[in-house]
N, C-alpha and C positions, 0 to 999 in steps of 0.2 A: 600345112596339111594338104598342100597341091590344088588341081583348080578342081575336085570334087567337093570340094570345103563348102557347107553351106552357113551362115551368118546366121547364128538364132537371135543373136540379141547382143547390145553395146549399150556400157552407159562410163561414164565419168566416176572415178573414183581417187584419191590420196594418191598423188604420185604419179597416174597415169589413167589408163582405159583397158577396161575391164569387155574382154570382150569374148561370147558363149558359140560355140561353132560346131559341126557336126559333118560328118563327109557321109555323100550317098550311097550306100553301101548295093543302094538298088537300082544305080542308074538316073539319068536325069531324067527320065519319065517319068518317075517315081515323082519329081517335084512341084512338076505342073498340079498334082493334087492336094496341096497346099492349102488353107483356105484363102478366097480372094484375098480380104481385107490386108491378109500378111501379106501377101505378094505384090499389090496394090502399096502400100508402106513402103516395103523396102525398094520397090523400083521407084519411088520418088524419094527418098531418103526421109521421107515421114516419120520411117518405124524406128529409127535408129539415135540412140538416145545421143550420142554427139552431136547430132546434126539439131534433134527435138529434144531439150533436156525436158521440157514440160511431158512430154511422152514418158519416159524415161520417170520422171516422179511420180506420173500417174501411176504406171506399172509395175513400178518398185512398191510404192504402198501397197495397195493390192497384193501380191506377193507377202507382204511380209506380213498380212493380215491371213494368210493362206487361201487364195484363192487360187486356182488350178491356171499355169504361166495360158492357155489359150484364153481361157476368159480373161486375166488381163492384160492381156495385148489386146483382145477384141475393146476392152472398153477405152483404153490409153487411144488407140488408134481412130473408135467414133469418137471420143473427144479434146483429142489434142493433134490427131494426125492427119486431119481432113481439111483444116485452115490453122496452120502451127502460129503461134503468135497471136491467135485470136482471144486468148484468156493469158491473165496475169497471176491468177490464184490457181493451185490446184484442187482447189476443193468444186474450184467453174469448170472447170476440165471435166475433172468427173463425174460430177454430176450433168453433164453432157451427155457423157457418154453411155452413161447410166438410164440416162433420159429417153435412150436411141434405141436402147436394148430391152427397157423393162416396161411394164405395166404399173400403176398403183391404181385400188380401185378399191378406195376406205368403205368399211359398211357404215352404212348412215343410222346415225341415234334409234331413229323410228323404224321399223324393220317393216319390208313387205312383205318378208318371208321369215320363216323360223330357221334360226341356226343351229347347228349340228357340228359341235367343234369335234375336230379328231385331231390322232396325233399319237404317236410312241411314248413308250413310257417315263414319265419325270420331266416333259416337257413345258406343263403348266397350263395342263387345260383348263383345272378347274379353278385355280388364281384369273385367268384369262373371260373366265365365266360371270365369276363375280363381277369383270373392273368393264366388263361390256353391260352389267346390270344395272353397275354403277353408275355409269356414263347416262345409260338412258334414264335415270332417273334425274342426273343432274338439269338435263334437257328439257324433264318434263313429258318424255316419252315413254311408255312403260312397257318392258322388257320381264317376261317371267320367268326367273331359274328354276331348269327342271335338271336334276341331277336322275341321268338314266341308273343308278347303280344294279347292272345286270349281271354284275360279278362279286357283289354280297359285298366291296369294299368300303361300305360305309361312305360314298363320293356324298352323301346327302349332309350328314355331320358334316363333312369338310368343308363344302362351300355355303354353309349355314355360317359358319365360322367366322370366314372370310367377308363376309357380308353383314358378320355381325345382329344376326338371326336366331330367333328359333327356330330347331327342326323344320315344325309344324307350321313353318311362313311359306315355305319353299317347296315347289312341290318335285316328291320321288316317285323313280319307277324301279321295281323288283322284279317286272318281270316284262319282255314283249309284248305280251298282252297290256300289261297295265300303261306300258309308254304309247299305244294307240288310244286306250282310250281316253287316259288325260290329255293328248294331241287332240282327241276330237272332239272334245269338253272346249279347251280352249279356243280354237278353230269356231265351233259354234260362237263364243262370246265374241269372235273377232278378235283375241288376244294374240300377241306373239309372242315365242319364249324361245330361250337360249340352252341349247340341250347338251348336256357334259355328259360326254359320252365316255366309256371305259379305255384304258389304253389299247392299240394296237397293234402288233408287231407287223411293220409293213415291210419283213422279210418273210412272213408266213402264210402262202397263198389264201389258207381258208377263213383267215380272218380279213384277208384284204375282199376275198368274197363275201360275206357275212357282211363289211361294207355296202358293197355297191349292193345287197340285196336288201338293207335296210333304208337307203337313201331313195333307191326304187318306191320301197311301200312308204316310208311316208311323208315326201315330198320336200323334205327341208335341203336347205342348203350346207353341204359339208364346208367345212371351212378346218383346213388345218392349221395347228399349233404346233409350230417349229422352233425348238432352241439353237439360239446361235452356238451351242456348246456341240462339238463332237468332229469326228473325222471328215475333212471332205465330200470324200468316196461314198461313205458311210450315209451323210445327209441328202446327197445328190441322186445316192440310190434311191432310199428313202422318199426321198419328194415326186420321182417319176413313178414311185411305187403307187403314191398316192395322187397324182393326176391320172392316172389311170384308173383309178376307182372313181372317179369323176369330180375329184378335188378341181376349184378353177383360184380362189383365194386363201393367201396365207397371213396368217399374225406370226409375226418375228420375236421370240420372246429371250427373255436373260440375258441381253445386249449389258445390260448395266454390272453383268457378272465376268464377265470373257472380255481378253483384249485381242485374240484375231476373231475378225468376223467376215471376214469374207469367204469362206467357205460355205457358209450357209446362205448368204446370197448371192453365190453363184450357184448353190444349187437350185433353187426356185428360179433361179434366172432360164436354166437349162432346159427345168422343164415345164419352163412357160405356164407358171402359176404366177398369178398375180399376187403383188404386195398390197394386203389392203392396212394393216395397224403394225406400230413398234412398241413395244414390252418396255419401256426404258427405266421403271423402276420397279420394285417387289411393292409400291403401294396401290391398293385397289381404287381410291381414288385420284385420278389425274396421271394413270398408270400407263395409260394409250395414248398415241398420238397418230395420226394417219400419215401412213408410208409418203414419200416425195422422194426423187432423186436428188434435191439437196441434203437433205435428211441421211440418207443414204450414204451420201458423200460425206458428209461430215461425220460419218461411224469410223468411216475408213480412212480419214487422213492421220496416219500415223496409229497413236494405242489411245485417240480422243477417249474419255468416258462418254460412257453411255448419255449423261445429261448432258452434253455440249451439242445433241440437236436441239437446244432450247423448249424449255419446256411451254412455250406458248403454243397454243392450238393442239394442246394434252387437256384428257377428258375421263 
């Protein structure tokens, strides 16, 4: 390809070496904008999976779990390409490098704030609703499901359900008015409660507005519900749609349904939303576990199920 040729990537494969290459069609100034970490790699032969086959498996998993080839080379590179031979597993690798990139930041049993789950449609807020009610109740901390249903969906039946409830145990709201004043009914008792909010399309400016103007009045914490199920692009859009409505934490959910999952965490990776819980079974009890980049790492080695982050320290 001549000396324009630039090296995307090499790894070992049956027979020989597999190697991805690309010529600068814009000049070598074009290169220099690069990101470091790649340029950094390949000038030390870090990034280059003959030289780091540990790089190279990290990156490949990744990939085949579909994550976008920059995010894993970013994360092969903080953990296998900055002291190569410093891990024997890849599952240490990646969770390194995972370690270097991401946040986890679990909500705790006892809440000091009221939650406000959001999220697209069919993602499992209100499964997600229950097994956070769950949880605190295992603990001893009590947690009140208020199912907002402000779109007549019956969200009130459904995570009565789930929780194995009457109606009348749990409290709804029909209308914005009524979701402030059971807010400040419970606020008065000093209670905290868990609010399932309706779906919303966080491709549709005015509902991503109607957000951030509900989170404004009153004062809970949004937390979105993200399935590892769907397109890349799709999720990554989605998740900057919703940090910007002032999402800071995500729950990971239907991990135990999907075998690529790196799309979806690379897309909260992106846009710097923290991982605070993982979804790893459809049961309401013991259905959470708090995000860790070993955890993480152990989604992604290969097509692991969903239970092979061990279900100890699920709640």
């Amino acid at each position: 390809m001549g000396s324009d040729a630039v090296i995307l990537s090499e790894r070992e494969v049956d027979g020989g070496v597999e190697v991805r290459a690309a010529i600068d069609r814009m000049g070598a100034a074009a290169i220099g904008n690069e990101p470091v970490f790649l340029r950094d790699a390949r000038a030390g032969g870090h990034g280059r999976g003959i030289d780091n086959p540990m790089f190279a498996r990290v990156r490949d998993a990744l990939l085949w779990h579909g994550a976008p080839q920059r995010f894993a080379d970013r994360v092969a590179h903080e953990g296998a390409g900055r002291l190569p031979g410093q891990f024997s597993a890849p599952e240490d690798a990646m969770a390194e490098g995972l370690g270097r990139m991401i946040t986890c930041d679990p909500i705790p049993a006892r809440l000091d704030r009221d939650i406000l789950l959001v999220g697209p449609p069919g993602h499992g807020r209100t499964a997600t609703a229950a097994k956070l009610t769950r949880r605190a109740s295992v603990a001893r901390a009590e947690i009140i499901p208020l199912a907002a249903d402000l779109d007549g969906s019956g969200a009130g039946a459904q995570l009565a359900a789930y929780l194995e409830l009457e109606r009348d145990q749990i409290r709804v709201a029909e209308t914005p008015d009524a979701l402030f004043a059971t807010l400040r009914t419970l606020r008065a008792e000093n209670r905290r409660c868990v609010i399932d909010l309706p779906a919303i399309n966080p491709f549709e400016g005015d509902d991503l507005a109607s957000l951030a103007d509900l989170v404004a009045a009153i004062r809970a914490e949004p937390v979105l519900v993200l399935s590892a199920e769907g397109h890349p692009d799709d999720l990554a859009e989605a998740a900057r749609a919703f940090q910007r409505a002032g999402v800071r934490r995500a729950i990971l959910t239907k991990l135990d349904v999907v075998r690529r999952r790196g799309g979806a965490i690379a897309a909260l990776t992106s846009a710097g939303i923290a991982f605070s819980h993982l979804a790893i079974t459809p049961f309401i009890g013991g259905g959470l576990v708090p995000a860790a980049p070993s955890r993480l790492s152990a989604l992604l080695i290969e097509e692991s199920r969903g239970d092979v982050i061990a279900l100890r320290g699920a709640a």
